[in-house]
C-alpha positions as a printed NumPy array, in Angstrom:
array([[  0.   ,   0.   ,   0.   ],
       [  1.342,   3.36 ,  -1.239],
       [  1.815,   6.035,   1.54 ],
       [ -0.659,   8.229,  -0.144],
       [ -3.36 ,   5.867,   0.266],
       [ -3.095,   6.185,   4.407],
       [ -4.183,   8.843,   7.071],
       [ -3.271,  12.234,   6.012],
       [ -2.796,  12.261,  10.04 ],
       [  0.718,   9.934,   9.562],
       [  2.403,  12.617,  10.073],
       [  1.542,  12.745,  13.503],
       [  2.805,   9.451,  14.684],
       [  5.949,   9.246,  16.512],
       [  8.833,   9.102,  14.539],
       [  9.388,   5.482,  15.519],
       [  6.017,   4.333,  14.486],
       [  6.539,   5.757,  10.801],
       [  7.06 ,   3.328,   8.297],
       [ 10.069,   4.227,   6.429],
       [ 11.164,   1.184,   4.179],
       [  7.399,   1.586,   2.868],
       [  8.181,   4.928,   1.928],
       [ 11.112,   4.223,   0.458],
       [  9.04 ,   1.882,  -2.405],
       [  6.868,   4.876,  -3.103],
       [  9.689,   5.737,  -5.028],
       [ 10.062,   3.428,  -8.285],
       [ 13.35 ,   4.582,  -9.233],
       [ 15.496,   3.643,  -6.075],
       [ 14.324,   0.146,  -6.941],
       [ 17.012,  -0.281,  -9.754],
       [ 20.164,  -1.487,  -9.427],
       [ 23.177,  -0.001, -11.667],
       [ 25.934,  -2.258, -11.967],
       [ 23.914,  -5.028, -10.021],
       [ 24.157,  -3.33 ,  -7.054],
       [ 21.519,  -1.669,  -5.249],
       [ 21.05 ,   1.732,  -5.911],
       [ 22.252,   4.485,  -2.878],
       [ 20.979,   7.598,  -4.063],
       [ 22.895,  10.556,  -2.492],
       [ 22.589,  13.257,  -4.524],
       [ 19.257,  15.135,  -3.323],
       [ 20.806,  18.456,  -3.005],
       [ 20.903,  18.238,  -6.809],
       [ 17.498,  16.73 ,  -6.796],
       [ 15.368,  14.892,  -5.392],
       [ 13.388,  11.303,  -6.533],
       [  9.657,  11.252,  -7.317],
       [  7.129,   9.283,  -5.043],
       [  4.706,   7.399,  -7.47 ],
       [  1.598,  10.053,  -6.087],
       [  3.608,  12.667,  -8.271],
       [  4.434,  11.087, -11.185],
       [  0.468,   9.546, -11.251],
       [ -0.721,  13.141, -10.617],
       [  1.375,  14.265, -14.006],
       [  0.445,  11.528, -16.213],
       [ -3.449,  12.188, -14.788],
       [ -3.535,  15.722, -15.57 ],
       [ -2.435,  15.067, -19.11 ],
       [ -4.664,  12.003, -19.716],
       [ -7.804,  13.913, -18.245],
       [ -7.562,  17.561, -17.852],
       [ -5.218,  18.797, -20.207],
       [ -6.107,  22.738, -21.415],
       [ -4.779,  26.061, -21.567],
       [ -5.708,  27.846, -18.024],
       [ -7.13 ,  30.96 , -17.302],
       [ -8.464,  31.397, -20.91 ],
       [-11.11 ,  29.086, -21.795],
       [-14.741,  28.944, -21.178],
       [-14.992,  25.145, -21.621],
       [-15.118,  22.623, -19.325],
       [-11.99 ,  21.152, -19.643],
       [ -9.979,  24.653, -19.763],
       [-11.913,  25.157, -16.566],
       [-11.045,  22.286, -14.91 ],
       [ -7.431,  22.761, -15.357],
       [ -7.593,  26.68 , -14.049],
       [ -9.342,  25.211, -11.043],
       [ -6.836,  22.512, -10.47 ],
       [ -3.607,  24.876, -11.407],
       [ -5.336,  27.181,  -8.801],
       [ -5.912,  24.774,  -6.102],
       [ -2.305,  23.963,  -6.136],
       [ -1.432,  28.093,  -5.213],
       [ -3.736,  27.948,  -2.655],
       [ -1.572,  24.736,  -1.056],
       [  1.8  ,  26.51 ,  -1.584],
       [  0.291,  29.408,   0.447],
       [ -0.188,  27.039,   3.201],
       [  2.288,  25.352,   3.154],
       [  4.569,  28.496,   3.744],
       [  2.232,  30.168,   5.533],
       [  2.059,  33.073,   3.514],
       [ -0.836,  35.486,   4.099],
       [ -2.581,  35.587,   0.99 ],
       [ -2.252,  33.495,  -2.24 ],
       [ -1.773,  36.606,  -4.993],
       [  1.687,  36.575,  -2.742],
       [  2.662,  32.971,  -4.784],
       [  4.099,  33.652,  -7.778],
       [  4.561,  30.717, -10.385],
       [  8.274,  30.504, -11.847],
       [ 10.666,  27.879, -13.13 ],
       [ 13.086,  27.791, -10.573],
       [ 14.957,  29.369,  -7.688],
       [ 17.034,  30.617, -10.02 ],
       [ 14.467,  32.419, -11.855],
       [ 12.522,  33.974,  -9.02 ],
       [ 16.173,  35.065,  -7.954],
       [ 16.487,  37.081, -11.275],
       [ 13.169,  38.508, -11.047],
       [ 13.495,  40.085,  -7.937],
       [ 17.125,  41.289,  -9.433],
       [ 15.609,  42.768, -12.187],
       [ 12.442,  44.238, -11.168],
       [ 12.466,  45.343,  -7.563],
       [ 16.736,  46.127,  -7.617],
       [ 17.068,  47.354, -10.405],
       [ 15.136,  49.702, -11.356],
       [ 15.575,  51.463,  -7.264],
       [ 19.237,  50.466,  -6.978],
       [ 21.894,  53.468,  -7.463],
       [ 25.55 ,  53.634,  -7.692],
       [ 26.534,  53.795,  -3.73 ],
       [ 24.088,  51.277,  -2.909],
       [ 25.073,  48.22 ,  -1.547],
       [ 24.065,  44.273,  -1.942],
       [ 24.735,  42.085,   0.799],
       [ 24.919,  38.107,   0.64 ],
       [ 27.085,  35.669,   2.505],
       [ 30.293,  33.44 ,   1.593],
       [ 28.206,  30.301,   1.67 ],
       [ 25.47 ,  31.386,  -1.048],
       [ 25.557,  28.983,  -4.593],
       [ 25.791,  30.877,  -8.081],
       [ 22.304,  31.891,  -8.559],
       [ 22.294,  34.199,  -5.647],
       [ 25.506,  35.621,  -6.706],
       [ 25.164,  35.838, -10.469],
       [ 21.735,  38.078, -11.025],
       [ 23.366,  40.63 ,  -7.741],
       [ 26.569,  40.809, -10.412],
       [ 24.501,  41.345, -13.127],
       [ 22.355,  44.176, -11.156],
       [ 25.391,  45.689,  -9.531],
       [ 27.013,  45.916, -13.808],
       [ 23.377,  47.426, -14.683],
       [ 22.949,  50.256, -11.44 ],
       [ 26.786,  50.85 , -10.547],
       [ 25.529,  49.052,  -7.   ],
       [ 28.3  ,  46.975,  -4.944],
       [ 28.086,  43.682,  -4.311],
       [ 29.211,  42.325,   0.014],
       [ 29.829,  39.464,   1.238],
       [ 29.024,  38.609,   4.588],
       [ 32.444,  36.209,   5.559],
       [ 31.973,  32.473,   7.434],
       [ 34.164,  30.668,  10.417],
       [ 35.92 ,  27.411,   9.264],
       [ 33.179,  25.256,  10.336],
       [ 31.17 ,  27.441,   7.344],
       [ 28.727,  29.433,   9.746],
       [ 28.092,  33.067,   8.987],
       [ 29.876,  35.226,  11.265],
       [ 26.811,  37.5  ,  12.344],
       [ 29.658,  40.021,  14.231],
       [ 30.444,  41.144,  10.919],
       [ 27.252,  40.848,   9.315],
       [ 25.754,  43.297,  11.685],
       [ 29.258,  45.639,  11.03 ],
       [ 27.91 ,  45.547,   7.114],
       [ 24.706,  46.568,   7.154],
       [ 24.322,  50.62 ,   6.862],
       [ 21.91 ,  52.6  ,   5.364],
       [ 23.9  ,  51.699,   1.755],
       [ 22.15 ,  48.493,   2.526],
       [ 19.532,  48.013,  -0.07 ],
       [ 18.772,  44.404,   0.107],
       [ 19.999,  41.196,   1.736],
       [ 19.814,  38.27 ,  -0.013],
       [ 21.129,  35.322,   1.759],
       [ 20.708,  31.787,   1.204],
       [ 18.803,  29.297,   3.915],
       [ 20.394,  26.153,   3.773],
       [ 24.085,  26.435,   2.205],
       [ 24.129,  23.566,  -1.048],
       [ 27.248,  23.388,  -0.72 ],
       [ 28.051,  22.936,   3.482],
       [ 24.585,  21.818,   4.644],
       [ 24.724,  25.089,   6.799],
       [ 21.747,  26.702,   8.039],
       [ 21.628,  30.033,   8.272],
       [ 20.849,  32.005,  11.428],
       [ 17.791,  33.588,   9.437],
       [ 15.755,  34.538,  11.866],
       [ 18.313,  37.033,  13.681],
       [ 19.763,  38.319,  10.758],
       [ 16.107,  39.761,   9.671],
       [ 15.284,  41.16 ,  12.412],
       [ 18.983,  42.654,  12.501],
       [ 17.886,  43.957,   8.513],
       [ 14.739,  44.986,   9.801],
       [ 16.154,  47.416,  12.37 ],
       [ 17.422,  49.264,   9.832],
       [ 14.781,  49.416,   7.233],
       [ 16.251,  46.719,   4.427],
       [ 14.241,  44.265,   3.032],
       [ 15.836,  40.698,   3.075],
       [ 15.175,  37.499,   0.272],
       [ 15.724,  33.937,   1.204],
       [ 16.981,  31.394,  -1.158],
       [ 15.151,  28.403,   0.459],
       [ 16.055,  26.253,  -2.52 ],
       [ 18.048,  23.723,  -0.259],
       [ 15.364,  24.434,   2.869],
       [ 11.955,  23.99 ,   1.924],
       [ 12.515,  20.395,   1.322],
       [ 14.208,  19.728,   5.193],
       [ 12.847,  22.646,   7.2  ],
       [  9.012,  23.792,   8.476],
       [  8.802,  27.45 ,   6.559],
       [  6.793,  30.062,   8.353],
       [  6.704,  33.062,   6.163],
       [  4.604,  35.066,   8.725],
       [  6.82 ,  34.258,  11.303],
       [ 10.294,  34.642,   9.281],
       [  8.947,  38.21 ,   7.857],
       [ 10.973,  37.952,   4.906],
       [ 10.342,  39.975,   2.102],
       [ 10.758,  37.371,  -0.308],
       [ 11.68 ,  33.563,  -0.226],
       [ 11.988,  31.045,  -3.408],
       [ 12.397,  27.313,  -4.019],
       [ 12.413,  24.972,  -6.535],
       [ 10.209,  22.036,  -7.182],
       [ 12.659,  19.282,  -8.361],
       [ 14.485,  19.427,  -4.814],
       [ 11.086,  18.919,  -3.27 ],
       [  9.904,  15.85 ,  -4.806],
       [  7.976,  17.536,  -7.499],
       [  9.25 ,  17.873, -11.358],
       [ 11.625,  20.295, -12.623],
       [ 11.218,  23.303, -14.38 ],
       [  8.714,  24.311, -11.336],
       [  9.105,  27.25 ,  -9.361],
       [  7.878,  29.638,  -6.883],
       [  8.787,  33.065,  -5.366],
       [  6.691,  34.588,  -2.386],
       [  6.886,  38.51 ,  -2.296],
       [  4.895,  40.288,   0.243],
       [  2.277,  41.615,  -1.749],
       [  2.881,  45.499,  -0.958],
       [  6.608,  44.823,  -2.607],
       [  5.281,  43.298,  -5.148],
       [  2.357,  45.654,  -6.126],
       [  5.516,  47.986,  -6.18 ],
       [  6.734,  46.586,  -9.048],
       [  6.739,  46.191, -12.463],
       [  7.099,  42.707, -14.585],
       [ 10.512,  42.25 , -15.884],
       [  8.777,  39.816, -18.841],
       [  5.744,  40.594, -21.258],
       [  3.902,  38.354, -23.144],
       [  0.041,  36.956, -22.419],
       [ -1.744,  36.9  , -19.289],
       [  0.177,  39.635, -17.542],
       [ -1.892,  41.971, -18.926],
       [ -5.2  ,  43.405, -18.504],
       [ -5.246,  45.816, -21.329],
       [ -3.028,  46.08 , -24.633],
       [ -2.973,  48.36 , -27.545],
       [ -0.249,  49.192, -29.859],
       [  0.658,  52.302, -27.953],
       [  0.603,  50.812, -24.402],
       [ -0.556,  47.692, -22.124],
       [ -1.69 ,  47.762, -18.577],
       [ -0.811,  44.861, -16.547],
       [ -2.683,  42.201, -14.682],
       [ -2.868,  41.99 , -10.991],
       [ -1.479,  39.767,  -8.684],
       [  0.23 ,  37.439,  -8.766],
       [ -0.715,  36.997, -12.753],
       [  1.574,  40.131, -13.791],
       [  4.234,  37.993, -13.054],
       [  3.43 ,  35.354, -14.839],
       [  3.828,  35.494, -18.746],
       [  2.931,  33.011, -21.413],
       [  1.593,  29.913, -20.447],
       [  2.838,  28.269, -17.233],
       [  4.173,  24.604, -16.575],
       [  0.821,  23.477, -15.353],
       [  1.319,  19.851, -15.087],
       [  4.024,  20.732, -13.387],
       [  2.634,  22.745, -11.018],
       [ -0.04 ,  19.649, -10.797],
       [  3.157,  17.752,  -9.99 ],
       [  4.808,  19.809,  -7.489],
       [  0.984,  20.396,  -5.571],
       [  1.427,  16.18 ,  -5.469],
       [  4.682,  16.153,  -3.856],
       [  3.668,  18.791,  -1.167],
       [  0.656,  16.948,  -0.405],
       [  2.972,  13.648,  -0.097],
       [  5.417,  15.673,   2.092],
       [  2.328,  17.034,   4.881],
       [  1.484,  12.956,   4.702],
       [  4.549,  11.906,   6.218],
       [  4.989,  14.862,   8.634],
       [  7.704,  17.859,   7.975],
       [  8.429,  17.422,  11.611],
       [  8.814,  13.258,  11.1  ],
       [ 11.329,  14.376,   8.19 ],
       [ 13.858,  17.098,   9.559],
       [ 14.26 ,  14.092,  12.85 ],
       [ 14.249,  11.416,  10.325],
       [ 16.976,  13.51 ,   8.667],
       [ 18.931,  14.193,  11.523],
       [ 19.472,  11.152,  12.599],
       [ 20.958,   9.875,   9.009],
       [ 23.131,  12.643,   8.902],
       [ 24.688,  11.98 ,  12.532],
       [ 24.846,   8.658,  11.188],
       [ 27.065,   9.388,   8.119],
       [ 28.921,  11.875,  10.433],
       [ 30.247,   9.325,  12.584],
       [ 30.895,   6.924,  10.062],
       [ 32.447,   8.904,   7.625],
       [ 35.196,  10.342,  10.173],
       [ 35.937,   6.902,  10.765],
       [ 36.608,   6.814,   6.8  ],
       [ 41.202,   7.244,   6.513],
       [ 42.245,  10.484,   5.443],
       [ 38.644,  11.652,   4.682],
       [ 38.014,  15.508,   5.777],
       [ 34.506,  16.879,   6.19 ],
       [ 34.489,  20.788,   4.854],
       [ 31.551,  22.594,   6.62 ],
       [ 31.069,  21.503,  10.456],
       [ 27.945,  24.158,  11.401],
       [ 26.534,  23.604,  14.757],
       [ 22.981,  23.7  ,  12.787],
       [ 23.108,  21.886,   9.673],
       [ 20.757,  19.808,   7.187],
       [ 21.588,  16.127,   5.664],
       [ 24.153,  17.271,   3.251],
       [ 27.998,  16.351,   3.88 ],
       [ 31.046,  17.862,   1.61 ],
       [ 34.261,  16.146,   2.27 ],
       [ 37.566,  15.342,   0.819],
       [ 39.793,  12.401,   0.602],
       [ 43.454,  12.548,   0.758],
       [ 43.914,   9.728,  -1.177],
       [ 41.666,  10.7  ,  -5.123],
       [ 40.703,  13.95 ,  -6.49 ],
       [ 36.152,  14.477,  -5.913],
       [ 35.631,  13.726,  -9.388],
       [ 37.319,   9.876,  -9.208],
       [ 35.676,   9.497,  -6.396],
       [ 32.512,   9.924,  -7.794],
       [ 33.789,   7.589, -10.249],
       [ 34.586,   4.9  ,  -8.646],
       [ 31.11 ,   5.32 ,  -6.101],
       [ 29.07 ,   4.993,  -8.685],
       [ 30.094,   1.832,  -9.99 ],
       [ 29.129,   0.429,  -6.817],
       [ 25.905,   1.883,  -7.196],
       [ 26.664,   4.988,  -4.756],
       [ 25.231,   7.754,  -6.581],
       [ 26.921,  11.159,  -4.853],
       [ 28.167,  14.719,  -6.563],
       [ 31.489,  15.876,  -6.799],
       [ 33.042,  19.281,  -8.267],
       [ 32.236,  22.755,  -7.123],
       [ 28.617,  22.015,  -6.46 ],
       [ 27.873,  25.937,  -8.271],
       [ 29.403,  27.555,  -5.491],
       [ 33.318,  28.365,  -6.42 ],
       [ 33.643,  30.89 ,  -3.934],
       [ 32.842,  28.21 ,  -1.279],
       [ 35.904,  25.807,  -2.624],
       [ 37.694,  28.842,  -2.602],
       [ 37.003,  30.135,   1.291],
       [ 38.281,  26.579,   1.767],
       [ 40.938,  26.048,   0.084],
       [ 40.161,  23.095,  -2.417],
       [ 39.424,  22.828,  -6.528],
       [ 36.266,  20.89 ,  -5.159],
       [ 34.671,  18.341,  -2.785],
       [ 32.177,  15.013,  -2.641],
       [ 29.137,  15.616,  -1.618],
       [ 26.801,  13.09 ,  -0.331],
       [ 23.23 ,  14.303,   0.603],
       [ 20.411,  12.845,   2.284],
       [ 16.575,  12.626,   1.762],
       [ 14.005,  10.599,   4.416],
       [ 13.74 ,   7.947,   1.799],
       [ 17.577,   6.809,   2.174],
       [ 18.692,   4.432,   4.824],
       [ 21.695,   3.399,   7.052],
       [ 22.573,   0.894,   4.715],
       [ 23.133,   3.336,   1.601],
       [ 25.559,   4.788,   3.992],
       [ 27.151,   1.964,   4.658],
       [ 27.118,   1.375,   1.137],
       [ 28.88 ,   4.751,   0.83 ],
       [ 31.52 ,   4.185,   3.17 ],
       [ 32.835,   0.772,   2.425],
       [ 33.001,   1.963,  -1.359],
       [ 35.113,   4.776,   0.298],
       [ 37.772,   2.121,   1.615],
       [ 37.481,   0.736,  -1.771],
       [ 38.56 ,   3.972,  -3.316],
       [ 41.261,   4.495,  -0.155],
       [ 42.347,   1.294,  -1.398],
       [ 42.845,   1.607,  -5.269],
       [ 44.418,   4.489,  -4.847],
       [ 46.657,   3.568,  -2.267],
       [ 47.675,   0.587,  -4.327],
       [ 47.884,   2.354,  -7.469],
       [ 50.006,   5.271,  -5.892],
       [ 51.966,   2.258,  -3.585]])
């Protein structure tokens, strides 16, 4: 029995009573196994594997209710806008956001990154002003404050990290200044595991009047989000590292900053009037929202949140915790292998090194013992840099993996320790 056919109210078991090798066979895919080995999949900060309930939810929407939204005055088209709709009104509560016209629908972190870039920055954003992020933050909340900074003559800061790869809020606080425009700091670090001291460092923005974004891309899928509580001014995540499909997207923006500003792309439905000499837009959240949207997607990604609120966030960040102490104490145990980011709070994601192979044959060598993990700079060079190395393994966790894919990771560690140590012997 699939997990979506139980209780919605599983998620309020003890953690003990959850049944989590019959959540693990929700998800088809970890069923193979490459070279004849079973299959440890460790690479969920890249993305994450799809429980059958969201791949079903896809293939029904395109079977059954297929049509363009928002447009039609058919059945079917209506159907679709009602479904595509529903799904807003789940994000909403599932972040807690005040009102739904605050969901915006996008294809990515990345692109709900840009959009704020483009049109709340930069069209405010003077030369003097200043952009603040942190050390630990992955290219796509680096890239579109570059491209802003090029575009305004703004400055780009960088809030610096301690050697276990926690911001150093001492000289956060020394930072801000009324140059301070906008702080945009990542969550969850990709690249460390490291979560950031949000909370405190809003309030700290706050106090001086700057608005703050959160990159939750790596924290919506292993942390309870509580917009109303947080008070950001804008948070975004990504579907595919939340058990939903890719190209899937959302940005919150309280609405007051976004009735402030203007779309940053044209096209259909972000309108309410156009002639040849001018266009006035839609409202909320639809002026953000050009052309036709991924709306099985969406379908997909309102699935996978549904599946996550079945199990329990609370069930999954302990569930979590525990495999990552797990592969903390095992892995040290692992010669010559080096963990880079040692946070006091941290998610399930572990970066390390090994004295004995570069990352990348590493990776290599893992994966032919059906240890899927990620090696290289993980899109965040500046991290390698702070840390002195070209690049690192990563191994990272989701609730569906289990102490034996990290045993399986491990002794395929001593296997690498060994090659290497024969072939360099």
């Amino acid at each position: 029995m699939s997990l979506v056919d139980r209780p919605a109210e599983h998620g309020s078991l003890p953690l003990n009573k959850v049944d989590w090798p019959a959540i693990r066979r929700d998800f088809p895919l970890l069923a193979q196994k490459p070279y004849n080995k079973p299959l440890a999949y460790l690479d969920n900060a890249a993305t994450t594997q799809k429980p059958n309930s969201v791949i079903d939810s896809i293939a029904h929407f395109y079977r059954f209710d297929n049509a363009n939204v928002h447009r039609g005055i058919y059945q079917l088209s209506e159907r679709a806008t009602a479904t595509f709709e529903a799904a807003r009104d789940k994000i909403q509560c599932f972040l807690n956001a005040r009102l739904r016209e605050e969901i915006i629908f996008v294809r990515g972190a990345t692109e709900a990154i840009n959009l704020v870039a483009q049109s709340y920055a930069r069209p405010r954003f003077k030369s003097g002003d200043e952009i603040l992020i942190s050390a630990i933050e992955h290219h796509s909340n680096i890239v579109p404050w570059q491209m802003v900074c090029k575009q305004t003559g703004a400055q780009l800061k960088v809030i610096p990290i301690n050697d276990n790869g926690e911001i150093m809020l001492d000289s956060y606080q020394a930072l801000l200044s009324e140059k301070t425009k906008i702080v945009a700091i990542t969550h969850l670090s990709n690249a460390l595991g490291s979560i950031a001291p949000v909370q405190r460092m809003i309030t700290m923005a706050h106090a001086r009047g700057i608005p703050v974004l959160l990159d939750g891309a790596q924290a919506a899928p292993h942390l309870r989000i509580n917009l109303q509580a947080l008070d950001c001014e804008f948070y975004t995540f990504s579907s595919h590292k939340i058990y939903g499909p890719t190209g899937v997207g959302v940005l919150y923006g309280k609405k007051s900053y976004l009735d402030a500003m203007e779309p940053y792309q044209g096209g259909g439905e972000m309108i309410s009037r156009v002639s040849f000499e001018s266009s006035d837009y839609n409202g909320l959240p639809y002026k953000f929202e050009a052309g036709t949207p991924n709306i099985a997607g969406v379908v997909g990604l309102a699935a996978a949140l549904d599946y996550i609120n079945t199990i329990g966030l609370d069930n999954i960040c302990q569930r979590e915790q525990q495999l990552l102490d797990y592969a903390t104490k095992a892995l040290e145990q692992t010669a010559g292998l080096r963990i880079i980011g040692q946070a006091k709070h941290k998610a399930s994601i572990i970066s390390f090194v090994l004295d004995s192979a570069h990352p990348h044959d590493i990776s290599t060598i893992l994966d032919q013992q059906g240890v899927a993990i990620r090696a290289g700079h993980h899109c965040a060079m500046p991290v390698m840099t702070r840390f002195n190395v070209p690049a690192t393994a990563r191994a990272s966790f989701s609730f569906y993996n289990n102490e034996s894919d990290i045993e399986q990771l491990v002794q395929s560690l001593r296997l690498v320790n060994k090659i290497f140590t024969i072939k360099n012997g």
